[in-house]
C-alpha positions in Angstrom: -6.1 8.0 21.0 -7.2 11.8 21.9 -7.0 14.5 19.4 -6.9 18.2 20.7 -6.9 21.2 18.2 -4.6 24.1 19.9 -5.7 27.4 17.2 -5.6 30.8 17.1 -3.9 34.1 15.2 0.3 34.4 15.6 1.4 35.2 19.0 -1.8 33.5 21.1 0.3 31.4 23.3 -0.3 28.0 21.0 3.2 26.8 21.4 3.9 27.8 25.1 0.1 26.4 26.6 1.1 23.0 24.1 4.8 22.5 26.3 2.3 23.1 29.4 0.1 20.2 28.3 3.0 18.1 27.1 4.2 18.5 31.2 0.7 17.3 32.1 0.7 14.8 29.9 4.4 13.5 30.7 3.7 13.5 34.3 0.3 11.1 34.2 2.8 9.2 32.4 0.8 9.4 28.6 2.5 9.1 25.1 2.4 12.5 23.3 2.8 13.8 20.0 2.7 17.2 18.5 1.6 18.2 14.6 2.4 21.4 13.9 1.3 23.4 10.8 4.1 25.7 9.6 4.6 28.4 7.2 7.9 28.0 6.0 9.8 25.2 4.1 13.4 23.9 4.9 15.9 26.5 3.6 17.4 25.4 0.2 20.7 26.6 0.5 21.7 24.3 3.3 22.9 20.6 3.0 19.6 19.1 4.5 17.4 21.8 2.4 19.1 20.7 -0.8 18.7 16.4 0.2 14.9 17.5 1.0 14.1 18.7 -2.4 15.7 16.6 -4.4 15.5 13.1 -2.6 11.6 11.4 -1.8 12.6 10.6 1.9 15.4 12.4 4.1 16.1 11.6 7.4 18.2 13.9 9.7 19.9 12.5 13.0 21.1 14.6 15.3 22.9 13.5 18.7 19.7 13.3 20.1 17.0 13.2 18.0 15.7 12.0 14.6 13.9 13.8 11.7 12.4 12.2 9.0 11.2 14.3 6.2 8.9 12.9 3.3 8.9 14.8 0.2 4.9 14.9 -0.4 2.2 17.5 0.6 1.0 17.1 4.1 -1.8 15.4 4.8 -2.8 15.8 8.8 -5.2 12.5 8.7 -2.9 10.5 7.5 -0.1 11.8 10.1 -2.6 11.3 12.9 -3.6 7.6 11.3 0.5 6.7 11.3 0.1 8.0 15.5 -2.7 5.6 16.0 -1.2 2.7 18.8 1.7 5.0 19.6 0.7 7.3 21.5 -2.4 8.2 24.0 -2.8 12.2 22.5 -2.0 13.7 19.7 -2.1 17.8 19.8 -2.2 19.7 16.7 -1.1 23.2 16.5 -3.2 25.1 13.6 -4.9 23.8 11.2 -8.2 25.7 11.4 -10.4 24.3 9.3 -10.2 21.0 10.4 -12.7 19.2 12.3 -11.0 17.5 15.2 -11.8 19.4 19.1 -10.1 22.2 19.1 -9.8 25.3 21.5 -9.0 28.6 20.6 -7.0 30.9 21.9 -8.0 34.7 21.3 -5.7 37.1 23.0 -2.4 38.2 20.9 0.4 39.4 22.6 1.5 41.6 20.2 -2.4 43.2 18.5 -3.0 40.7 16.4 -6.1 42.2 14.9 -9.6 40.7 14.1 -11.8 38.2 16.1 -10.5 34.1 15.6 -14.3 33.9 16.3 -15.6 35.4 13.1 -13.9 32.3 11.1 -17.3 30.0 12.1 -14.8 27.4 13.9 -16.0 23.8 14.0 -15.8 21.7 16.9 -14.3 24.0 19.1 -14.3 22.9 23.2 -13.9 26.2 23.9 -12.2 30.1 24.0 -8.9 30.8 26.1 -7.2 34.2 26.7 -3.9 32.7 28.0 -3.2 36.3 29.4 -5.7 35.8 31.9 -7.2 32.2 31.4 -4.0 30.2 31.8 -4.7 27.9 35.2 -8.3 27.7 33.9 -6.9 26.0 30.6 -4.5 23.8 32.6 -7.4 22.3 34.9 -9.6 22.1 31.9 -6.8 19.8 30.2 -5.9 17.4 32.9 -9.6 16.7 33.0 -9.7 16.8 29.7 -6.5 14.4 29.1 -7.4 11.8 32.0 -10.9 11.5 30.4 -10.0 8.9 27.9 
C-alpha cells in the first residue's frame, strides 16, 4: 500500500489536484482512500452532532453512502493501519508534520501569506504551484502511482 502526503496553506489546490489523482487512480483500476485532516467538528445542534457526542460509535447512512464516526482523538497511523489490504493508495490531505511522502503545494489562490517551505517539511517528493504546475503533477503521479 502507497502513502502520498498532499500539504500545503488553505486554498493550494489540495482537494481539487486529490479528485485528479483519485481519476488516475480509478482509471488504472487501484483501490483508493482519502484521510483528510479537518478543522471543524460535527455541528452539535443537529441530530447526528448530538448521537456523535454523546454515543462511542455513530454510524450515518445515507442513500448512498456510509459514515462511521468513532468518538476518540484521531490517530492517522492507526487509520492508515485499519486501510492496510484494502486498498492500493491511501492519500492524506494535511497533516504536516507527519513523516509519510508528501508534496507540497505552494501557490494560494487567494494570498495566503508566508512560505510552506520555512516549516522544515520531512519527506517531501517535491513543490507544486498547481497554478502553473498542474500536468507536471499529474504525470509525476501516474508514474508515481503505477510504481508500486
Amino acid at each position: 500500500m502507497k502513502i502520498l502526503q498532499v500539504v500545503g496553506y488553505k486554498d493550494t489546490g489540495k482537494t481539487m489536484l486529490i479528485v485528479e489523482f483519485l481519476k488516475i487512480l480509478k482509471d488504472s483500476n487501484l483501490k483508493a482512500a482519502v484521510i483528510k485532516h479537518h478543522h471543524i467538528d460535527i455541528d452539535e445542534s443537529t441530530d447526528t452532532g448530538k448521537f456523535s457526542r454523546l454515543s462511542d460509535y455513530t454510524i450515518l447512512n445515507t442513500p448512498n453512502y456510509t459514515i462511521y464516526h468513532d468518538n476518540k482523538v484521531p490517530d492517522l497511523e492507526e487509520q492508515i493501519e485499519a486501510l492496510n489490504g484494502k486498498v492500493d493508495v491511501v492519500l492524506v490531505e494535511g497533516y504536516k508534520s507527519k513523516d509519510y511522502d508528501k508534496i507540497v503545494l505552494t501557490h494560494s489562490f487567494t494570498g495566503e501569506k508566508g512560505d510552506i517551505r520555512d516549516l522544515e517539511l520531512s519527506n517531501v517528493v517535491n513543490y507544486y504551484n498547481v497554478a502553473s504546475d498542474q500536468d507536471a503533477i499529474l504525470q509525476w503521479f501516474k508514474g508515481w502511482s503505477k510504481n508500486r
